[in-house]
C-alpha positions in Angstrom: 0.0 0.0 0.0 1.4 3.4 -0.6 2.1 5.6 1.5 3.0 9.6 2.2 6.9 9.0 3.3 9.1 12.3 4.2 12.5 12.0 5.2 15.1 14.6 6.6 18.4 14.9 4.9 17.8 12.9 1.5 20.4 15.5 -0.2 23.1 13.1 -0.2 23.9 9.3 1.5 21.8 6.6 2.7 18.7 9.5 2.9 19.5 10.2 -1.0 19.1 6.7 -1.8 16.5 5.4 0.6 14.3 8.2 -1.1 14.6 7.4 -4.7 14.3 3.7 -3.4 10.6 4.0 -1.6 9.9 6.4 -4.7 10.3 3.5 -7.2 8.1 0.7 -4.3 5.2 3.4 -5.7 4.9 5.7 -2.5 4.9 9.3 -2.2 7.9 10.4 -1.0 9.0 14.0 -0.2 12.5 13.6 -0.2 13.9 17.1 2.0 17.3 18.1 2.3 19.5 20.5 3.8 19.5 23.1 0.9 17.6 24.0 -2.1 20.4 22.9 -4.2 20.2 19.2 -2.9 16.2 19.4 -3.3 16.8 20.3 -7.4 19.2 17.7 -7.6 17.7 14.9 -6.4 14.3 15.9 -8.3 16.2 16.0 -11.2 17.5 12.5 -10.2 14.0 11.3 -9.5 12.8 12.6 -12.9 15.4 11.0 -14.5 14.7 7.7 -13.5 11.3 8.0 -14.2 10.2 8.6 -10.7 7.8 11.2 -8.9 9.0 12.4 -6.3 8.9 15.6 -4.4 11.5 18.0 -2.9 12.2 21.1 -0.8 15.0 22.2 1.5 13.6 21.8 5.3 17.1 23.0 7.8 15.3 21.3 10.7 17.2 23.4 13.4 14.8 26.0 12.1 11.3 26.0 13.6 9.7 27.8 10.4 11.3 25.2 8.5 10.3 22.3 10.7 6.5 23.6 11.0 6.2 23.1 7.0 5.2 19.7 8.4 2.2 20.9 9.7 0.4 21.1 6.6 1.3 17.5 5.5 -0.7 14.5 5.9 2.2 12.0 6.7 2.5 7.9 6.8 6.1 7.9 8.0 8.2 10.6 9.0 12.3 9.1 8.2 14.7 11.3 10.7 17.9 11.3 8.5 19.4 14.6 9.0 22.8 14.4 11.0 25.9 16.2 11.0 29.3 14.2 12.4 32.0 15.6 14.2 35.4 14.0 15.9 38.0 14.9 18.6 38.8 13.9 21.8 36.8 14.1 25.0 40.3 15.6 26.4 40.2 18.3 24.7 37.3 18.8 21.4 35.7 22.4 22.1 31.9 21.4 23.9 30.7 23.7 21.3 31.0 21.8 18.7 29.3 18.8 20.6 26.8 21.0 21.5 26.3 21.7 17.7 26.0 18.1 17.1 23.6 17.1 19.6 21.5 20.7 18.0 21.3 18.7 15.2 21.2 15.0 16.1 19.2 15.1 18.7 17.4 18.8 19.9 16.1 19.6 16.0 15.1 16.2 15.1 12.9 15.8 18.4 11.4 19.1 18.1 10.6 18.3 13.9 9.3 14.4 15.6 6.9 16.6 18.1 5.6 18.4 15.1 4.8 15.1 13.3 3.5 13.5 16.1 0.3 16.7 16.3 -1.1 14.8 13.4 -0.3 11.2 14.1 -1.4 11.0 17.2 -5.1 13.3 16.3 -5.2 9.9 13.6 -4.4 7.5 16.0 -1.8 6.5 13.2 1.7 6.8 11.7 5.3 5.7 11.8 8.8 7.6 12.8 12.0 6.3 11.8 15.1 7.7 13.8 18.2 6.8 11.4 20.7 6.2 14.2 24.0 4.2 14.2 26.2 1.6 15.7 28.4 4.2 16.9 25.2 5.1 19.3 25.8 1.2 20.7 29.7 0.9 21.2 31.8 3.5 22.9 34.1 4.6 20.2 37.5 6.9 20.7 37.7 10.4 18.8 34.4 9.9 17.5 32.1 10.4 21.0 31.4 13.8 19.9 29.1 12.1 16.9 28.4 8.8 19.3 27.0 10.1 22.0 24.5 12.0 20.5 23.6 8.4 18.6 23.6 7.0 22.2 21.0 9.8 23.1 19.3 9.5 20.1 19.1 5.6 20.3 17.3 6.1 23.9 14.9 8.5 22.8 13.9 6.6 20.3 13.4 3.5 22.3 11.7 5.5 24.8 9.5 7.2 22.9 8.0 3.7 21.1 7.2 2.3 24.6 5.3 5.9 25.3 3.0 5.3 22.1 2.9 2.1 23.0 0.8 3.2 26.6 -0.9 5.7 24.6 -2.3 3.3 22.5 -2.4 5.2 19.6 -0.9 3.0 17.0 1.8 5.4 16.2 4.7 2.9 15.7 8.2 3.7 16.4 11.3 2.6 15.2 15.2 2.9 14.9 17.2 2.6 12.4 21.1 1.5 13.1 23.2 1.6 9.7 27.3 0.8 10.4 30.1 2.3 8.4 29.3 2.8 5.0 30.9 4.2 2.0 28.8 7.8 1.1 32.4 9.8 2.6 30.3 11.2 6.2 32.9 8.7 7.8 35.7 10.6 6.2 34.6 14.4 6.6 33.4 13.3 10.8 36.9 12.0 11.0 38.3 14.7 9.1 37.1 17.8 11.4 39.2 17.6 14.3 42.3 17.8 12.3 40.6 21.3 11.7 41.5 22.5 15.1 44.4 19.4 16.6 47.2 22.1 16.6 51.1 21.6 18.4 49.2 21.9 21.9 46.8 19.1 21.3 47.3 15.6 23.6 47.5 14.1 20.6 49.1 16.3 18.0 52.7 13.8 18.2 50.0 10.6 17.5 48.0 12.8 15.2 49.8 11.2 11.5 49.5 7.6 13.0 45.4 8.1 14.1 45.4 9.5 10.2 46.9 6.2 8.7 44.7 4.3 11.7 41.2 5.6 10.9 41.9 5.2 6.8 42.6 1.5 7.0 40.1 0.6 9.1 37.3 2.8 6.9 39.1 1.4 4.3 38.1 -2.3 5.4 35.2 -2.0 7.4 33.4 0.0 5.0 29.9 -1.3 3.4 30.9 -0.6 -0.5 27.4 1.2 -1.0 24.0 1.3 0.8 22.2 -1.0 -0.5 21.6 -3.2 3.2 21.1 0.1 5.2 18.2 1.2 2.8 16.7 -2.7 2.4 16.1 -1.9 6.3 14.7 1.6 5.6 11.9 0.2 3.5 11.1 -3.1 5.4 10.9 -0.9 8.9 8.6 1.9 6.7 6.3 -0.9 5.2 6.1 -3.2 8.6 2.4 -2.9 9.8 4.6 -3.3 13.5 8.2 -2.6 13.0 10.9 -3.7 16.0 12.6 -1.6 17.7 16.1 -2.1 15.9 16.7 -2.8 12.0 20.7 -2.6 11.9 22.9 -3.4 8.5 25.3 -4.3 7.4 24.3 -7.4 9.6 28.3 -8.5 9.9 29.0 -5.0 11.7 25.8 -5.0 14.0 26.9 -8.9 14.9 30.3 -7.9 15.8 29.3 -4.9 18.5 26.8 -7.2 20.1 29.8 -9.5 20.5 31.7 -6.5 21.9 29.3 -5.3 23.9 28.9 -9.5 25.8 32.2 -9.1 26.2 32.6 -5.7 27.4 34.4 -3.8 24.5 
């Protein structure tokens, strides 16, 4: 059955792709992204491949942007937006964390809250908070981004067992992709390199962390979405989607592993 979709950040990634994807299942999917340029690219995209699909830019750290929503009728709203950001704990400016969890977590609440108005009036709907593993395994020089996915992880989680007491059938789930090849990895892992001057704890370690994180990208790395957005659709389509959809499967195996263990 088709149904209204709208997801946050589809100008570039797993949100690009998981929007032309549920376009060609035959829903309608208005596919927003962080700046009007993004929104004419990907309709050009759609259009090119045949598809309808609609776009606009929606910055959802801006509430005019983020009430937009209120005139839509929507199915499933697809949280997707997210920014990255690296650095020690020691040391990264709490600024910039700060800016991250804006984004990550404060925005995509307050754009959830607005979605919610009209799901819950139905007694009907579906939200989709596109976490990651990162939000499940404690990883160094890249808390800044993980423990906003930790946060966002638990709000998630605790918001489905709040619909659940409501009994409204508004169904929540979360979405948990690992490392994939779209380049976030690199530009998250990039950005403290930005500011890591002579005085940093780890300026003398700084080349070695470089060489570190590229092999590891360079290995662990899903060569394109395709498993992250087969999850997308089967948690948007479920009648009652679980609580977790996590891909690539290998990587979400190996932190539950890590986590028995204590990793």
């Amino acid at each position: 059955m088709s149904q209204t979709i709208l997801i946050t950040g589809a100008g570039s990634g797993i949100g690009r792709d998981a929007a032309l994807a549920l376009a060609a299942r035959g829903h309608r999917v208005i596919a927003t992204t962080f700046t009007e340029v993004q929104a004419q690219a990907i309709r050009a995209e759609a259009q090119a491949r045949g598809l309808a699909l609609e776009s606009f830019k929606l910055d959802i750290t801006l509430s005019a942007d983020r009430d937009l929503l209120l005139s839509l009728t929507l199915d499933v709203l697809i949280n997707n937006a997210g920014i990255g950001e690296s650095g020690s704990l020691a040391e990264v400016d709490v600024d910039r964390i700060r800016r991250v969890f804006e984004v990550n977590l404060f925005a995509t609440l307050e754009l959830t809250q607005v979605a919610l108005r009209g799901m819950i009036a139905r007694h009907c709907g579906k939200v989709l908070f596109v976490s990651s593993i990162a939000g499940r395994l404690p990883m160094p020089f890249l808390m800044p981004y993980s423990m906003s996915k930790f946060a966002l992880s638990a709000a998630g989680a605790g918001l489905r067992a709040e619909m659940d007491q409501l009994g409204c059938q508004v169904q929540i789930a979360l979405i948990e992709p690992g490392a994939i090849r779209t380049g976030f990895n690199q530009q998250m892992t990039a950005s403290k390199y930005d500011w890591m001057g002579a005085g940093s704890y780890f300026s003398a370690q700084a080349a070695q962390l470089k060489a570190r994180e590229a092999r590891i990208f360079g290995w662990l790395e899903a060569r394109n979405t395709d498993s992250i957005v087969a999850q997308i659709i089967r948690a948007a389509e479920a009648k009652r989607p679980r609580l977790r959809y996590v891909a690539p499967w290998i990587q979400g195996f190996f932190v539950r592993i890590a986590r028995i263990f204590g990793v």
